[in-house]
C-alpha positions as CSV (number, residue, x, y, z in Angstrom):
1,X,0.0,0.0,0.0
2,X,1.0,3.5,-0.5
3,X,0.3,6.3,2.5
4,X,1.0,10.3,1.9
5,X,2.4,10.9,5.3
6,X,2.3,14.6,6.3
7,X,6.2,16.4,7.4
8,X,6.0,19.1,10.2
9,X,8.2,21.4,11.2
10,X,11.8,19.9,11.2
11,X,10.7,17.0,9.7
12,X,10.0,19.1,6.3
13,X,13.2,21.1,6.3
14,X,15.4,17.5,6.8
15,X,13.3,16.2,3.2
16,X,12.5,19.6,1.9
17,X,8.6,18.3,1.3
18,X,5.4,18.8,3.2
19,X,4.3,15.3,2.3
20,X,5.8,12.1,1.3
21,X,4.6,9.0,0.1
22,X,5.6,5.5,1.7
23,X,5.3,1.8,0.0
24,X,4.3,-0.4,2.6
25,X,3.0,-4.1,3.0
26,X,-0.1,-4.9,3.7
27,X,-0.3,-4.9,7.8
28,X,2.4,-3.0,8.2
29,X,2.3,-0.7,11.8
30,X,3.5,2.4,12.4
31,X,7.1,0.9,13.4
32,X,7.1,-0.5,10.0
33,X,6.4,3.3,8.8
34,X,9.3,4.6,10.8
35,X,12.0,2.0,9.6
36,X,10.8,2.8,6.0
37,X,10.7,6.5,6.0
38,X,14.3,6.7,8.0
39,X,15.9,4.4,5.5
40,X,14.5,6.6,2.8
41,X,15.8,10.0,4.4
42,X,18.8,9.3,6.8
43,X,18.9,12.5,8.0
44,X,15.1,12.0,9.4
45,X,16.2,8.7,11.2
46,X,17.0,10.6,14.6
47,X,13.9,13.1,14.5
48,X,11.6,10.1,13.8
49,X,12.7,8.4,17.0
50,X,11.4,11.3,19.0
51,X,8.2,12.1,17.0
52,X,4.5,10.5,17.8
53,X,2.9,9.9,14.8
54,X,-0.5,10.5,14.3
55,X,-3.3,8.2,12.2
56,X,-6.6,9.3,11.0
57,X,-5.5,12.6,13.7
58,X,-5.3,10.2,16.6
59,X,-2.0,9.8,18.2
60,X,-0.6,6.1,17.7
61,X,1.6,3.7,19.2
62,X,4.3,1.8,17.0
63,X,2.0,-1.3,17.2
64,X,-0.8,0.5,15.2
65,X,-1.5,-1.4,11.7
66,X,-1.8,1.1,9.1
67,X,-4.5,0.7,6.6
68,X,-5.0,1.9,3.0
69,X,-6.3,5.8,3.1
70,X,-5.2,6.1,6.2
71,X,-4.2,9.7,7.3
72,X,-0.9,9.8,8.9
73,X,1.2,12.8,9.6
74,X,4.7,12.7,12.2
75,X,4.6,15.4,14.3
76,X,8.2,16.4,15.6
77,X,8.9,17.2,19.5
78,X,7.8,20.8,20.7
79,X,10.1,23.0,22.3
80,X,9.7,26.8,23.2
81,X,8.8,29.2,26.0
């Protein structure tokens, strides 16, 4: 299957795109997701560690089986003050 996943933040400037597509398998879970899109951008690997990753706008663990149209986006840390 093939998701759009949605870049925030930091995550966009490290792949200079809002959105990115990711082939996965069929029953793959959000871990899957993460060891895809950090072999695909290296420089993302150590941002998506510390990201939560939302599906269909609900925040989801790495067990999480992604489905076909599902909505995913990785929303980076928050820092500020």
């Amino acid at each position: 299957m093939t998701l759009t996943v949605h870049l925030f933040a930091r995550g966009r400037e490290l792949v200079g795109a809002d959105t990115v597509a990711a082939e996965l398998p069929a029953a793959a879970t959000v871990a899957d997701l993460r060891r895809t899109l950090a072999a695909r951008f290296p420089a993302l690997a150590g941002l998506l560690a510390r990201s939560a990753v939302a599906v269909n706008h609900d925040f989801a663990e790495d067990n999480r089986v992604l489905s076909p149209g599902d909505e995913v986006a990785v929303i980076p840390p928050v820092s500020g003050g």
